[in-house]
N, C-alpha and C positions, 0 to 999 in steps of 0.2 A: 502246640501246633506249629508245625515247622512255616516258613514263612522266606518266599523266594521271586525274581522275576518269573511270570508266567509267560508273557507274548512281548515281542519287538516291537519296539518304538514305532517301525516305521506300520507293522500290521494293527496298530494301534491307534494311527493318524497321528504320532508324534514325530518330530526331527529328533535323533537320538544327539547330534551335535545340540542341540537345544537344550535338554533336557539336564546336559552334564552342566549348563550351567548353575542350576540349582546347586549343583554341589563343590561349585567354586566359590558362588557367594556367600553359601553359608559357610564353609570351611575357613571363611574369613573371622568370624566371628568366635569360632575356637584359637584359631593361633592367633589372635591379638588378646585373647580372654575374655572378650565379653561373655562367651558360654563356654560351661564346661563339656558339653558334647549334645550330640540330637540325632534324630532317626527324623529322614523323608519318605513319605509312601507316598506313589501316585498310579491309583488304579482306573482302568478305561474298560466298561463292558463286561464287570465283572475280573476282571482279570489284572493282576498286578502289573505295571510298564515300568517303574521304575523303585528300588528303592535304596537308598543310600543310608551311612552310619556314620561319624564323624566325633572324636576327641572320647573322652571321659565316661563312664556312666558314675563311677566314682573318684575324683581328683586326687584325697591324699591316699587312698588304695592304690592308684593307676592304672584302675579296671577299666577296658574297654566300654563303649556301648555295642552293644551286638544287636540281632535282630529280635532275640526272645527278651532284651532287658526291660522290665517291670517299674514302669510310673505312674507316679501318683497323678488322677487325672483332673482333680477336681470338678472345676465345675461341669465338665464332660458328661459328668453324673445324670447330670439335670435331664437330658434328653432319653438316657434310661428308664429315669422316674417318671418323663412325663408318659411313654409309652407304655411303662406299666401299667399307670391312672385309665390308661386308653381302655387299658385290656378289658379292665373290669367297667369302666363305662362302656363297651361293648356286651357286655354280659346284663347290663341293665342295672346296676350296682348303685348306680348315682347320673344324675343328670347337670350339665354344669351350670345352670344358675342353681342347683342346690348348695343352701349356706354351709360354709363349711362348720360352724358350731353343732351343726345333725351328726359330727362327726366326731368332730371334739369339741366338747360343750364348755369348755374355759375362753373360746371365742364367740362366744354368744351375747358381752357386752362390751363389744369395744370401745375405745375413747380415740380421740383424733384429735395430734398437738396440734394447738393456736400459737403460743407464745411460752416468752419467760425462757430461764434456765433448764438446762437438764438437771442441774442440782441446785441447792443453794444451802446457807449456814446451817448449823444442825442447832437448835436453840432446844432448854429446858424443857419445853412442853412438848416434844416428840421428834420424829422425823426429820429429815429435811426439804428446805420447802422445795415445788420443782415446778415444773412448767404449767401454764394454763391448758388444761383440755375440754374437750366438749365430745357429748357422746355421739357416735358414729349413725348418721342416718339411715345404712341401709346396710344390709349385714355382708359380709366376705363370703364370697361363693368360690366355686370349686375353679371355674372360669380363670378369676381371677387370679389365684394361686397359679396356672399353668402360664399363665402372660405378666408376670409380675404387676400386677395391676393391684395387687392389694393390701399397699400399703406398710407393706414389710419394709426392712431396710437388712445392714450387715453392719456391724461396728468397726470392719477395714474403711467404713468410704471416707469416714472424716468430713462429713462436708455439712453436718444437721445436729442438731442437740438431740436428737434421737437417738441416732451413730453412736452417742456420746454413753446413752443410757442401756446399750446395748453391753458395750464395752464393759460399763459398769459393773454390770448383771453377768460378766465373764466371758461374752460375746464378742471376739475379733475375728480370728481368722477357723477354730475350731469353738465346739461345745466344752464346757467346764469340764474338769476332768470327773466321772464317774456321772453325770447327768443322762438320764437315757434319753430317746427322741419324744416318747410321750412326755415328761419332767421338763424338757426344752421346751414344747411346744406351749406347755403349761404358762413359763413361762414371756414367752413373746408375747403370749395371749395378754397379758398382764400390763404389758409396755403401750405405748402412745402410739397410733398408726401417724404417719408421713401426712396422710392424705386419706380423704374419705375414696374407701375402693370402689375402684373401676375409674377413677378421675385422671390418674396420670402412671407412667410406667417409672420404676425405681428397680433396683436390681437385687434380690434382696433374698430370707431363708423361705420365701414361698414355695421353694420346691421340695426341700425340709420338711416342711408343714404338706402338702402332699404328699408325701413319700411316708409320714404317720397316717393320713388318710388311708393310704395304700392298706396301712398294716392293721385298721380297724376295719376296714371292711374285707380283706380275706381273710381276717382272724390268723395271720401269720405273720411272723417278723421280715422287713422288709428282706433282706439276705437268705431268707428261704425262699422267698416270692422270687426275687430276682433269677435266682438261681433255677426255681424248677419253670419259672414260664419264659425266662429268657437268655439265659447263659445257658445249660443246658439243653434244650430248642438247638441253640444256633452253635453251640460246639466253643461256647467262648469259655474254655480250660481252665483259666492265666488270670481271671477277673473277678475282686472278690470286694471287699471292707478293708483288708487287711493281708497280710503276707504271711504263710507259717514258715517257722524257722528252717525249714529245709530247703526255702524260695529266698530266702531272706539274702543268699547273695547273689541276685541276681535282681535284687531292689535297688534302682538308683538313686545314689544321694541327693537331698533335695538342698538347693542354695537359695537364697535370697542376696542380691543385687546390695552390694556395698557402696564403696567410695569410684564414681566414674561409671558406676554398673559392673563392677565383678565380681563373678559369686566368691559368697561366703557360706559357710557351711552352715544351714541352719538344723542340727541335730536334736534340738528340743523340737520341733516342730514335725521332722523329716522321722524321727521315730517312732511316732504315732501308727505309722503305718503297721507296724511289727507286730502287732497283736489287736486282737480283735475289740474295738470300742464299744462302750457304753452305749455313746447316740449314732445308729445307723444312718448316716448324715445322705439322704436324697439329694441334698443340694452341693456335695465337693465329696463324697467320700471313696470313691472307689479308687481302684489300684487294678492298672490291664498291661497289655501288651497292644501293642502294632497289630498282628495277625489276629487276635483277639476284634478289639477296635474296630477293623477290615469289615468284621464278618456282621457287625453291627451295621455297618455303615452303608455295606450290598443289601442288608433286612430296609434299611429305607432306601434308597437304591433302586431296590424290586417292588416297588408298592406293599411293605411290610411280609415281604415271605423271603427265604433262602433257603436254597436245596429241599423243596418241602416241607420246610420249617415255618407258618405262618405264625406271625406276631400278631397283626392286624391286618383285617379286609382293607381291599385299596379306598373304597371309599374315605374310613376312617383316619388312613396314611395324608389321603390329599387334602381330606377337611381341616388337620391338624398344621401342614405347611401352606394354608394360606394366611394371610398377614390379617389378623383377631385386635389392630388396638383402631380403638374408635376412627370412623370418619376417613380409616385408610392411612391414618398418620403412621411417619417414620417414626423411627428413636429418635432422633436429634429432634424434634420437634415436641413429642409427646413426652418423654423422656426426661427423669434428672439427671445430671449430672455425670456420664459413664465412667465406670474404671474401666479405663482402657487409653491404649494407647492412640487412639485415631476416633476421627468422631462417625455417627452412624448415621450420614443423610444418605435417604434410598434406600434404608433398611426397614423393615417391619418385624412384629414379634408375632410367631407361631402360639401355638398351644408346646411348649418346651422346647421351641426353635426359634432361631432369627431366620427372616426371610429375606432375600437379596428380591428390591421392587426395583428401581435403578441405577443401575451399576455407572452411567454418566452422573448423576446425583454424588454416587461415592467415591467417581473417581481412580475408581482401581478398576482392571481389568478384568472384568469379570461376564457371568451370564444370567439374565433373569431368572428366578423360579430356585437360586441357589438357596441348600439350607445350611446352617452352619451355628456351631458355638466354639467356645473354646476355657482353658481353665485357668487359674492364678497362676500356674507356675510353668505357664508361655507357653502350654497345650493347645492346639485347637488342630477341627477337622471342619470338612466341608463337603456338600453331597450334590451335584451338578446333574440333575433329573433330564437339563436338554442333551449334555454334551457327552450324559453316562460317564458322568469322573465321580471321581473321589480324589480326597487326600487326606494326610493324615498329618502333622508335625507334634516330635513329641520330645521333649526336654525338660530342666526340674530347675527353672528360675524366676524364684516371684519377685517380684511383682509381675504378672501378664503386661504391663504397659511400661516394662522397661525398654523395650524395641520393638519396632515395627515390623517384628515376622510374617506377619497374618497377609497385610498388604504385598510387600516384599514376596514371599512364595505365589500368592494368586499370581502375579503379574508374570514372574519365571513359571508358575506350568502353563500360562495360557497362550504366553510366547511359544511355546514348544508346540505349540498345535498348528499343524498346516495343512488336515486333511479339507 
């Protein structure tokens, strides 16, 4: 799907002398190297106002980034997945205090770390010993999986002896190789919750684990689910698990952040994408475009419909972007520990969104009622329901909290606005 300015800055309530800032400050961040190249989208009213391309999509190639180049989105996923989950709780499929074990029954006896190691000596008589648990008092609902509330974790955060038993079990940044999403989910089931669910927010494969939900109750693999009730629907061509080798150059190299933050090539990681995986990962796995991305973004945008394509009835759209964790709390309050580069006071967690509650809280320029995520490898978008924006940033450098993009752009498009 081609992918271009629609309407002028100025018929847009933007300053076009404004807006080209965006693309000075970022162009800064190619020609000293901290990035090897990125695409900006910023659309108002449906309609694209600006969008720019800048350095690399691949360094030692010295392929351009263009408008149709292909990244990996990570956890951008996550917002798919939870709108998926919607669909069929829409159709009466599941209600969300329903436990998730009525779904997949290996989560039906949890345990919830107290203390101790994640591992310890391996002696004669078996095992090794490992940490104290105690069994979980009230079971992980469906809820909770949408608002990370349940106790999951990731084995990138590093910061829990849990992380630690994650990693263990082949858990960092992807699924073991050849484990499918049912086999995975099996076994996190198995592992020690953070915290008894619903007690506090962690960031974690809860969406993972829904996105298997997904796939037992429509009796279909998530990537056909995706595909016929929501890429398909809205026209998103470009957007899949993986890349086939006829797209395959037009997939961006993906880097990871070396010595000072300059990417390095990470191709054991970045080749993943080239072919279709074992675990259909809900929580980091897709691979889109820009104009892809877009048409997702105008689906929440429009109270879940575009061009006659309904996802969800509005109701279900606005129940899902109001802020779900207990007592009204932010993340920085309810919240462990975030990977990310900036901390999240005046933010709230949706049902597979963060909510912008206030933007003096956060400190960056911003508008209430904003929804927004973004992915490891320094992707993210944001959906402005007052101001009818969107934008889109999209580039292949993980860690997500090696620069402060996310702030940084908010503050240059909202500058630009003087209607």
């Amino acid at each position: 799907m081609g992918l271009g300015v629609e309407v002028e800055a100025g018929e847009a309530g933007f300053d076009a002398g404004r807006l080209a800032r965006i693309d000075r400050h970022f162009a800064r961040y190619v020609e000293d190297g901290r990035l090897p190249g990125w695409l900006a989208l910023v659309s108002r009213h449906g309609k694209v106002v600006h969008l720019a391309t800048c350095g690399r999509r691949d360094l030692e190639a010295d392929l351009p980034v263009e408008a149709g180049t292909r990244f990996r989105i990570y956890s951008m996923t996550k917002p798919v997945t939870a709108v998926a989950a919607m669909q069929l709780y829409e159709e009466g499929a599941f209600a969300l205090k329903d436990p998730v074990h009525r779904f997949i029954p290996s989560f039906e006896d949890l345990r919830v770390y107290r203390d101790g190691p994640a591992s310890g000596p391996r002696n004669r008589d078996g095992p090794a010993s490992g940490p104290r648990t105690e069994p979980a008092t009230q079971p992980m609902r469906i809820w909770h999986l949408l608002t990370h509330t349940a106790g999951l974790t990731y084995g990138f955060h590093h910061a829990h002896p849990v992380d630690a038993m994650y990693r263990a079990a082949g858990f960092e940044w992807v699924a073991p190789e050849g484990r499918d999403l049912a086999e995975c989910c099996d076994l996190w089931a198995g592992l020690p919750l953070l915290f008894e669910p619903g007690s506090e927010w962690n960031y974690s494969v809860a969406s993972d684990v829904l996105g298997r939900v997904v796939e037992v109750v429509s009796g279909q693999p998530l990537d056909r689910f995706f595909q016929e009730r929501i890429f398909g629907p809205l026209g998103m061509t470009d957007t899949g698990f993986w890349v086939t080798e006829a797209d395959a150059g037009e997939l961006a190299a993906l880097y990871s952040a070396g010595p000072g933050g300059r990417p390095v090539r990470n191709q054991d990681l970045g080749g993943r994408a080239l072919g279709r995986p074992a675990c259909l990962a809900g929580g980091g796995g897709l691979v889109s475009t820009a104009a892809d991305y877009h048409r997702f973004t105008q689906a929440l945008l429009g109270g879940g419909e575009l061009d006659g394509a309904r996802l969800l009835g509005t109701r279900t759209l606005a129940y899902m972007t109001r802020n779900h964790l207990p007592g009204g709390a932010d993340l920085e309050s309810f919240g462990r520990r975030l990977f990310a580069e900036t901390t999240y006071d005046g933010i709230g967690y949706g049902l597979g969104l963060a909510v912008l509650l206030d933007p003096v809280a956060n400190k960056v320029l911003s508008t209430p009622g904003e929804l927004a995520w973004g992915g490891a490898a320094s992707t993210f978008f944001w959906v402005d329901p007052a101001e009818r924006l969107t934008a889109i940033f999209l580039t292949q450098l993980m860690p997500s909290s090696t620069y402060p993009l996310r702030s940084e752009l908010r503050q240059l498009v909202y500058q630009a606005l003087v209607d």
